[in-house]
C-alpha positions as CSV (number, residue, x, y, z in Angstrom):
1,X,-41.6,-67.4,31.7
2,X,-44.7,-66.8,33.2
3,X,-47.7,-68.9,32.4
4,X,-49.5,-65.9,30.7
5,X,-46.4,-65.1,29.1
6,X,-45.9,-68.4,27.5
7,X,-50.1,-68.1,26.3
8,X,-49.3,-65.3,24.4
9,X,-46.6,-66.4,22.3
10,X,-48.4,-69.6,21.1
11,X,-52.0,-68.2,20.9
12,X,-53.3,-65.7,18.9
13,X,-53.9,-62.6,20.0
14,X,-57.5,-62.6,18.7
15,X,-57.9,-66.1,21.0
16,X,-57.3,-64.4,24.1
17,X,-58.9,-63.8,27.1
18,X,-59.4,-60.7,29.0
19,X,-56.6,-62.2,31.4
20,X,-54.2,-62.0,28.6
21,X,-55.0,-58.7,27.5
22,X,-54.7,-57.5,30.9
23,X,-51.3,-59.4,31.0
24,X,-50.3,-57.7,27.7
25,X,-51.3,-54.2,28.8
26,X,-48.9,-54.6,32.0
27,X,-46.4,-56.0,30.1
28,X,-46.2,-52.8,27.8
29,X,-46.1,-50.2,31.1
30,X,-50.3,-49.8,30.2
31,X,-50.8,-51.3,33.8
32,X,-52.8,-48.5,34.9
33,X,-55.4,-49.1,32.0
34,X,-56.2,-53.1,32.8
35,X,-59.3,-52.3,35.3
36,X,-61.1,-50.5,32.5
37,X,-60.4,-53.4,30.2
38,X,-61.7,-55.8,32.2
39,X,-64.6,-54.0,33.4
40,X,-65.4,-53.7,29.8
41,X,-64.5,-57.4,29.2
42,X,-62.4,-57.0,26.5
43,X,-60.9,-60.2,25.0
44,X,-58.2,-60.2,22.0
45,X,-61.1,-60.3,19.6
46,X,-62.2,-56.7,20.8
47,X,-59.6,-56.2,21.5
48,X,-58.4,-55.9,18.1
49,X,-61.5,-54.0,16.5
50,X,-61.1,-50.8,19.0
51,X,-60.6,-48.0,16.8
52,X,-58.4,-45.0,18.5
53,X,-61.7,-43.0,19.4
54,X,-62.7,-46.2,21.4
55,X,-59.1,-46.1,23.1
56,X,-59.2,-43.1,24.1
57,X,-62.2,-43.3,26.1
58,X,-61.1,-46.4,27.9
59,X,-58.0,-44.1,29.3
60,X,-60.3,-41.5,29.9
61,X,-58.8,-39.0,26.2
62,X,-55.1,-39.6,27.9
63,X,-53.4,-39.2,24.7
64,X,-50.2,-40.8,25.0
65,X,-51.8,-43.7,26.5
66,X,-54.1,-43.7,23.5
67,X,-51.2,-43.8,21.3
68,X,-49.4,-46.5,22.4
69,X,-52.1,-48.9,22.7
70,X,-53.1,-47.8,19.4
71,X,-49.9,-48.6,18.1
72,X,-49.5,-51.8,19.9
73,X,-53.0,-53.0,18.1
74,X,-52.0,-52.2,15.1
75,X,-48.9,-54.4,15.6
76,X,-50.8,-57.1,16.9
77,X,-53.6,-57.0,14.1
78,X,-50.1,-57.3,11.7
79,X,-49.2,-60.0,13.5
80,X,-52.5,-61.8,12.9
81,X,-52.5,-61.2,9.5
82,X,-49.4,-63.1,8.7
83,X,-49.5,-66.5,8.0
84,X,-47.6,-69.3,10.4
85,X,-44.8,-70.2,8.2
């Protein structure tokens, strides 16, 4: 396991740093999408406020790009929300 790797499974997503989002985005086939991340600086806290419309322009209205990180927000956001048990 890679040392970003093993960042994100014991931080929380809205604790990372652009590096890990960048790392998350290749890790989900998003790869080509990481330079506009970073030149926007988003970090897990943005990250996790984008809204789809916002998405959409960062991949330039691709939609199924948009979609999928979309989705994969929204499962990140749920897994923010639960509490460590």
């Amino acid at each position: 396991m890679s040392l970003l790797a093993a960042r994100q499974s014991t931080v929380s997503p809205d604790q990372w740093s652009v590096s890990d989002v960048c790392y998350f985005l290749k890790s989900h086939d998003c790869a080509l999408y990481c330079e506009s991340f970073v030149k926007m600086g988003i970090d897990g806290q943005r990250l996790l406020t984008l809204s789809k419309e916002q998405i959409a322009s960062i991949t330039g209205m691709k939609v199924g790009a948009s979609l999928k990180i979309s989705e994969l927000v929204q499962q990140l956001k749920s897994r923010c929300s639960k509490p460590n048990v």
